[in-house]
N, C-alpha and C positions, 0 to 999 in steps of 0.2 A: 422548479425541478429539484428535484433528492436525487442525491450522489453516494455510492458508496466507494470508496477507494480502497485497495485490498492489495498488500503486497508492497516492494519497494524498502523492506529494510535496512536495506545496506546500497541502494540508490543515492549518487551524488553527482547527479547531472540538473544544480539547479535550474538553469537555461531552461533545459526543454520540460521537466517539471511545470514550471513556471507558463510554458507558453501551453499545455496541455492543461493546466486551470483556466488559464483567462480565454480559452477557446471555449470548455461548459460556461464559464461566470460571464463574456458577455456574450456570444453567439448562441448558446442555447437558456442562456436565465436560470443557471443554476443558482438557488437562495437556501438551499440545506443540504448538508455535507456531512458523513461517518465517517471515520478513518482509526484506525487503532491506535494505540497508545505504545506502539514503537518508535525507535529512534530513526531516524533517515527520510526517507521520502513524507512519513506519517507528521516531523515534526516542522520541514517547512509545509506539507498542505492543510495546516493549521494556522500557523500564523500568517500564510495567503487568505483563510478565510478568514478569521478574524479583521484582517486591515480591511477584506471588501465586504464587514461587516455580516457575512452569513451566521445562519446560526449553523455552529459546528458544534460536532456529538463524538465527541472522542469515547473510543468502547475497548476497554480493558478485557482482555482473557480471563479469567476466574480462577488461576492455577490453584491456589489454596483449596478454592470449592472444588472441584473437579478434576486435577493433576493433571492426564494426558486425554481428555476430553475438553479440557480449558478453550483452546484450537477451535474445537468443533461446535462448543456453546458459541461464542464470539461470532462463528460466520450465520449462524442462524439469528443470533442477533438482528446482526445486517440485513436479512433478508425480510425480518418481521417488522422492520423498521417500511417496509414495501419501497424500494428504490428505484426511480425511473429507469435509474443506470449505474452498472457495474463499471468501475476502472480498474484492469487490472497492472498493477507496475512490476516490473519485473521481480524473480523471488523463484522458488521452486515448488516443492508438492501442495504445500498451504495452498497458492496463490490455484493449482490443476482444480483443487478441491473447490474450490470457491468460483470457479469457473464452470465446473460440471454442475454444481447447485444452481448457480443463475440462469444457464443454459435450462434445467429441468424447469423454472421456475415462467422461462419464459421473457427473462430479462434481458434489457439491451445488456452488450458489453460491447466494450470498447477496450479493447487488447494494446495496451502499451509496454508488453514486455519485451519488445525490441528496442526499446530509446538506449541510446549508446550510453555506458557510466564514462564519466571522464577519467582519464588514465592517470597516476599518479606518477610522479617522477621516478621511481624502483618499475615501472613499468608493470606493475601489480597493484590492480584497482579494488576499489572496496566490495567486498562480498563475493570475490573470489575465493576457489579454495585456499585454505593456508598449508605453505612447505612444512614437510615432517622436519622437526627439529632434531637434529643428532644432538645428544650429550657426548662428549670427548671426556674421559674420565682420564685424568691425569695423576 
């Protein structure tokens, strides 16, 4: 089975990460996996596949070639790679866009943009928005 994983950049709820790979890797026989070459969810479900030995396709955005179509090159990547199944992890418009392509495409997805992030001690989790910062000019 070929997986594409899309979204989750600022996801840091290893736990259920974790338990959302080894439910494709052993109940459905996931052995090829995409994921982008973001930080967060993209860089532990890399080194999940590598320990369970998949072969993983890390796919870079093309910003230099392409500027603000980089984005849009990348998901179509994905989708010519022909994937059994879409996993979406939570994230914002990127993540609608790549959901609307799979959905046209006819692609399973499997919607995991509800998984809780774990809270941080300030009470303010990662990849929320961030407080406007006042400067106090003295």
């Amino acid at each position: 089975m070929r997986v594409v994983f899309y979204g989750g950049r600022h996801f840091n709820n290893v736990h259920k990460l974790y338990e959302a790979f080894f439910t494709l890797y052993r109940g459905h026989g996931m052995a090829e996996m995409y994921v982008t070459d973001d930080f967060g969810a993209a860089e532990l479900l890399v080194s999940y596949g590598k320990a369970a030995d998949l072969d993983v396709h890390v796919v870079p955005a093309p910003w230099l070639l392409r500027g603000n179509a980089a984005e849009t090159a990348r998901r179509r990547v994905f989708l010519q790679s022909a994937p059994d199944m879409v996993v979406l992890l939570p994230g914002k418009d990127d993540v609608a866009q790549m959901e609307l392509l799979a959905n046209t495409a006819g692609i399973p997805i499997w919607d995991l943009r509800d998984l809780p992030y774990v809270h941080l001690g300030d009470d303010q989790q990662l990849g929320e928005e961030e407080q406007p910062y006042n400067e106090v000019l003295f």
